[in-house]
C-alpha positions as CSV (number, residue, x, y, z in Angstrom):
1,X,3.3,-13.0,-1.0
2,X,1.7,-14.6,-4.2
3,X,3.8,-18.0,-3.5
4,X,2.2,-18.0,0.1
5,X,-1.2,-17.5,-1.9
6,X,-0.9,-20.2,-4.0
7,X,-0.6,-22.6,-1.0
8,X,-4.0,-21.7,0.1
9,X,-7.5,-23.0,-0.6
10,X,-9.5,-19.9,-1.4
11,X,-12.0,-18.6,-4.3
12,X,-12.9,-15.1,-3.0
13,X,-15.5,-13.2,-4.6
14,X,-14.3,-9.7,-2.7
15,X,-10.7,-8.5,-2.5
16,X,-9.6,-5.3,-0.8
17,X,-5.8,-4.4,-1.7
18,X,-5.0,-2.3,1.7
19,X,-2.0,0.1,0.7
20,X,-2.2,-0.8,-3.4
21,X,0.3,2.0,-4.2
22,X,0.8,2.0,-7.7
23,X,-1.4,-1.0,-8.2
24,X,1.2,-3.8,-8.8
25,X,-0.8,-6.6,-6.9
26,X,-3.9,-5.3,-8.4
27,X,-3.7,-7.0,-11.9
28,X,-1.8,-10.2,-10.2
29,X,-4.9,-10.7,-7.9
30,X,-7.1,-9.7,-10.8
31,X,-5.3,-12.8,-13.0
32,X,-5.1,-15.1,-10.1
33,X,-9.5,-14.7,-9.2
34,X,-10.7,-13.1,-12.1
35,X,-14.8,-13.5,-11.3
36,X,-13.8,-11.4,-7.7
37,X,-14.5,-8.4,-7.3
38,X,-11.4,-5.6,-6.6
39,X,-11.0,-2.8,-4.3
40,X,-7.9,-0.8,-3.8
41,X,-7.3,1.0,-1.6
42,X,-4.2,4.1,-0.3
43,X,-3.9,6.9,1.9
44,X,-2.2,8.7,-1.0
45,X,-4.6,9.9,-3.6
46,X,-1.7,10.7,-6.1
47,X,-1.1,6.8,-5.8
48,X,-4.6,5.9,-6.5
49,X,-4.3,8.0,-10.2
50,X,-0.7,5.8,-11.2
51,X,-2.8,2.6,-9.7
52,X,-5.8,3.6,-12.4
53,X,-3.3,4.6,-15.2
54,X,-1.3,1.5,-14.6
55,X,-4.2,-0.8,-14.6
56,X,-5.7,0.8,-18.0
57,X,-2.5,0.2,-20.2
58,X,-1.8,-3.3,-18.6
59,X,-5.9,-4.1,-19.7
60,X,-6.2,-1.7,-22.4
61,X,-4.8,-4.4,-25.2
62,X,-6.4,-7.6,-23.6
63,X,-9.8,-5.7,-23.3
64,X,-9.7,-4.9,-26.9
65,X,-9.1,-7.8,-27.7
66,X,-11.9,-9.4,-26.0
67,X,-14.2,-6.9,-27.2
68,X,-13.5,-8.0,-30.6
69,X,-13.5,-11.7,-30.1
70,X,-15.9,-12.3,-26.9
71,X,-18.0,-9.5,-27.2
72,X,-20.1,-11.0,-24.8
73,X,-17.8,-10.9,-22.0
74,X,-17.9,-6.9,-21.5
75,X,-14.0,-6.6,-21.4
76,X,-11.9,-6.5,-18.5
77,X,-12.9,-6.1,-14.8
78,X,-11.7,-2.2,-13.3
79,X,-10.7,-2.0,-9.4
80,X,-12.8,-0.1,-7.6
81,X,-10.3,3.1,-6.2
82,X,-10.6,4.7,-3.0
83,X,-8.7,6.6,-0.6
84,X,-9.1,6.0,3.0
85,X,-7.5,5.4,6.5
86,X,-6.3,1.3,6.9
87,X,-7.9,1.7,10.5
88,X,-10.8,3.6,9.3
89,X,-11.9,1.8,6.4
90,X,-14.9,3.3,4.2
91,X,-16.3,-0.6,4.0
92,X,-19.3,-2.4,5.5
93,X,-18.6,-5.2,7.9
94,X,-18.0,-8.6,6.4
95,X,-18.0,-7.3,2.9
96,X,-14.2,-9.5,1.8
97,X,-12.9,-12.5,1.5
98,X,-9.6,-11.7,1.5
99,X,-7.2,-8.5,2.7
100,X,-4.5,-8.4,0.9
101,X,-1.7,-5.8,1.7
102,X,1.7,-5.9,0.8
103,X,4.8,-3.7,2.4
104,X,2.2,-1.2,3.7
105,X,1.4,-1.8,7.4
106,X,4.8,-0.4,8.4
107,X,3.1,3.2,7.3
108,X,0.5,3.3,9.5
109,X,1.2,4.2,13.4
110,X,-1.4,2.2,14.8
111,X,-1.1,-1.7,13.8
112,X,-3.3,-2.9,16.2
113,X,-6.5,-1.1,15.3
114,X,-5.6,-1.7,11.6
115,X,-6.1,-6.0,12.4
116,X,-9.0,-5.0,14.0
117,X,-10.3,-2.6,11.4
118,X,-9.3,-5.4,8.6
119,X,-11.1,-8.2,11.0
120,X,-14.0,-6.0,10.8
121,X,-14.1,-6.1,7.5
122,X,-13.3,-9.9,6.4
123,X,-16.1,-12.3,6.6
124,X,-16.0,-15.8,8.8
125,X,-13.0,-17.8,7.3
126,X,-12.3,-14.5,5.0
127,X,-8.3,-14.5,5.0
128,X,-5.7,-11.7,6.0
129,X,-2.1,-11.6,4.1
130,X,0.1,-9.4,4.7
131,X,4.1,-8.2,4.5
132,X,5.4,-5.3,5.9
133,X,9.4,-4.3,7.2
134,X,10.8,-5.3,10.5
135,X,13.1,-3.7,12.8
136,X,16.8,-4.5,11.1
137,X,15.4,-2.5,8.0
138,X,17.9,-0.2,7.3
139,X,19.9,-0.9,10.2
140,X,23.3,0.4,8.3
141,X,21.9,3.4,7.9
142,X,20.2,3.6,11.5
143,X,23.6,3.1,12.6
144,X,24.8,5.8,9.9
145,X,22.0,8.7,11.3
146,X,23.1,7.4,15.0
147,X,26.9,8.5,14.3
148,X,25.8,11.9,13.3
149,X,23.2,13.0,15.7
150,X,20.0,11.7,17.9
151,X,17.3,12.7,15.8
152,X,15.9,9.5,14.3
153,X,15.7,9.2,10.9
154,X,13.9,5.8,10.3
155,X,10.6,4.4,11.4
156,X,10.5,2.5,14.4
157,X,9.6,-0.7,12.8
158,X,7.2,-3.2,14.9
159,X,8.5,-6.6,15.9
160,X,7.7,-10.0,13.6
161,X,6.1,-11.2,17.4
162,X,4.5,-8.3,18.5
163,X,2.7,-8.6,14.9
164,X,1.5,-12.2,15.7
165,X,0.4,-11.0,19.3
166,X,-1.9,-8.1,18.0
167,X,-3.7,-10.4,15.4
168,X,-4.5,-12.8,18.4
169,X,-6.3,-10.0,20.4
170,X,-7.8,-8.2,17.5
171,X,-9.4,-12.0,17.3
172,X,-7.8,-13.7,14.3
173,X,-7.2,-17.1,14.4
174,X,-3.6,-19.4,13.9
175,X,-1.8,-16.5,12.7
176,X,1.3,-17.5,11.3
177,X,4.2,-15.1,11.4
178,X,7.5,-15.4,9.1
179,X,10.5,-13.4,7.9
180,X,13.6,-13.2,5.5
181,X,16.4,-11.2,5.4
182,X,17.0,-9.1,1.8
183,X,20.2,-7.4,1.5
184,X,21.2,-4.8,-1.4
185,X,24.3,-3.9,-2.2
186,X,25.4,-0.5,-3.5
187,X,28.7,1.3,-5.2
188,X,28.3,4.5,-4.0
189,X,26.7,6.3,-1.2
190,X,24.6,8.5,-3.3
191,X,23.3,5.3,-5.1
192,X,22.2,4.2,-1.7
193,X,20.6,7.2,-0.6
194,X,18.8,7.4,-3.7
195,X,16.5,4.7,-3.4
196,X,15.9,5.1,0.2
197,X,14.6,8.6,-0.6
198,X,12.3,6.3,-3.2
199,X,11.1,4.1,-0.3
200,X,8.9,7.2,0.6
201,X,8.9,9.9,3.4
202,X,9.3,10.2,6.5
203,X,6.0,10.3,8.7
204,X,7.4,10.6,11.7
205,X,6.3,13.2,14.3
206,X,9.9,13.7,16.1
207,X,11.7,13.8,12.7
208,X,13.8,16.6,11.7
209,X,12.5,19.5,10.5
210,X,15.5,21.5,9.0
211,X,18.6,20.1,7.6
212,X,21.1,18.0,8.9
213,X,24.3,20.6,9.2
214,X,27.4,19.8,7.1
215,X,29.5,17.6,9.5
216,X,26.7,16.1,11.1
217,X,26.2,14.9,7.2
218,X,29.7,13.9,6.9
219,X,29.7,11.9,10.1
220,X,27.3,10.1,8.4
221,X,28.8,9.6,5.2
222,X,32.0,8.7,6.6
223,X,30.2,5.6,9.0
224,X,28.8,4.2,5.9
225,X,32.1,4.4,4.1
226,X,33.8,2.4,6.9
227,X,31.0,-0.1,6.4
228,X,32.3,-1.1,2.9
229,X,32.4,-4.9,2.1
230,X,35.1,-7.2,1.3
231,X,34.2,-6.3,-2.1
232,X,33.6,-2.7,-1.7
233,X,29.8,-2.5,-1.8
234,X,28.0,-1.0,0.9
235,X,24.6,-2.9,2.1
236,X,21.5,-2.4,3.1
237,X,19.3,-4.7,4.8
238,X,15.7,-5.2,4.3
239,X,13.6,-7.7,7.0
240,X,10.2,-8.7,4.9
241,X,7.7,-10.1,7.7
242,X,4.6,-12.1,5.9
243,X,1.8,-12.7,8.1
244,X,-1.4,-14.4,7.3
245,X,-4.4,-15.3,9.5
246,X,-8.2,-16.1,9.2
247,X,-11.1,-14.6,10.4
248,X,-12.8,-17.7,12.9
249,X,-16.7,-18.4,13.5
250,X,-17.9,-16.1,16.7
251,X,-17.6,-16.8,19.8
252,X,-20.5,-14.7,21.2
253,X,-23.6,-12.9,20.0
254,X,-24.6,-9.2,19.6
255,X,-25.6,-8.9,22.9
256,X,-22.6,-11.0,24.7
257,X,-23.8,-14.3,24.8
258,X,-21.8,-17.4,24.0
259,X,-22.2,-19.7,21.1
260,X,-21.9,-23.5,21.8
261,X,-21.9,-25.6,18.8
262,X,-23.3,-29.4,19.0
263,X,-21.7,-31.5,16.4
264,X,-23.5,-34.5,15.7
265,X,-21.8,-37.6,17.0
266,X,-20.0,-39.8,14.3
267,X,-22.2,-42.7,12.9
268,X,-21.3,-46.2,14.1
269,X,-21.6,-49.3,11.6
């Protein structure tokens, strides 16, 4: 994500951090445009307090240090925090430059009004970036859950394309859609299971409410055995879609009308 940044042309004054978790961009965005202004936002309030406790003790030694020595400067810049909804954001229209969220989208059920919530929000030629999972995340253990019953136990992950479609009707414009392929290799199944649990929960609606029973759990176990590598390891795959896309000059007015614009023919000598 912050190599794909770097490429681009941009000095935003207004940053929104959709799905900051724990606040790890925060402080990389804050580096990167440090006049812009920061706003983080997460459906989890609990994240918000580790995003605010994180931030302090990354600042807390620089913005003594600039008290002491550029007292004039007033210290280091703090986020602003909020919880909220990505497809109901608490935010004025054209109030960013730049939406910035990073493995979050995947969370939320409704994609499509989240671009248009986040176009909403961006001002003309403000810029989207975003990476989220695809569809062959955690497909070893897809398979795994799939060998041991037919309650799913993963999110339905959306498409790279469908992505690039639904920021084309929301109204972005050139979106351009890539992916890679991360795999992580484990020793033991426990190992494995671990960090998935880490990854989060589990919002879907049809998910299981009790516990698996005990051979329906060993089914499982035993299909990820059998999935060993040459070298003993078990994997687990991880599909990273970046997206980015800009918000383009309108089309129409208010009240429906088009906009034609006259460009002024080039100059002959």
């Amino acid at each position: 994500m912050h190599e794909r940044l770097a490429l681009v042309k941009l000095t935003p004054q207004h940053i929104l951090d959709a799905g900051c978790g724990e606040g790890a961009d925060l402080s990389v965005l804050q580096n990167r445009f440090p006049n812009a202004s920061l706003c983080g936002l997460d459906a989890a309030p609990a994240m918000l307090t580790a995003a605010r406790a994180s931030h302090l003790g990354a600042h807390s030694a620089l913005a003594r240090l600039l008290a002491r020595w550029l007292p004039a400067t007033g210290g280091v810049k703090s986020p602003l925090l909020i919880a909220g909804d990505f497809a109901r954001l608490p935010l004025a229209a054209n109030a960013v430059d730049l939406v910035w969220s990073n493995l979050a989208l995947h969370w939320h059920p409704q994609p499509d009004a989240v671009f248009a919530e986040w176009r909403r929000v961006l001002r003309t030629d403000g810029l989207l970036m975003f990476s989220c999972f695809g569809p062959d995340t955690f497909k070893e253990l897809r398979a795994a859950f799939s060998a041991a019953d037919a309650t799913p136990h993963a999110l339905p992950f959306v498409d790279m394309h469908d992505f690039g479609d639904m920021l084309v009707h929301a109204g972005f414009s050139t979106p351009v859609m890539d992916m890679e392929t991360i795999t992580v290799t484990y020793g033991t199944i426990d190992k494995l299971l671990a960090d998935v649990r880490a990854w989060g929960g589990n919002p879907l609606t049809t998910r299981r409410r009790g516990l698996m029973g005990r051979a329906a759990w060993r089914r499982m176990c035993d299909h990820l055995e059998q999935s060993r590598r040459a070298d003993g390891s078990i994997g687990l795959s991880f599909e990273v879609i970046y997206g980015h896309a800009f918000r383009p000059l309108p089309r129409t007015t208010a009240g429906g009308e088009a906009i034609i614009r006259f460009g002024m023919p080039p100059t002959r000598t």
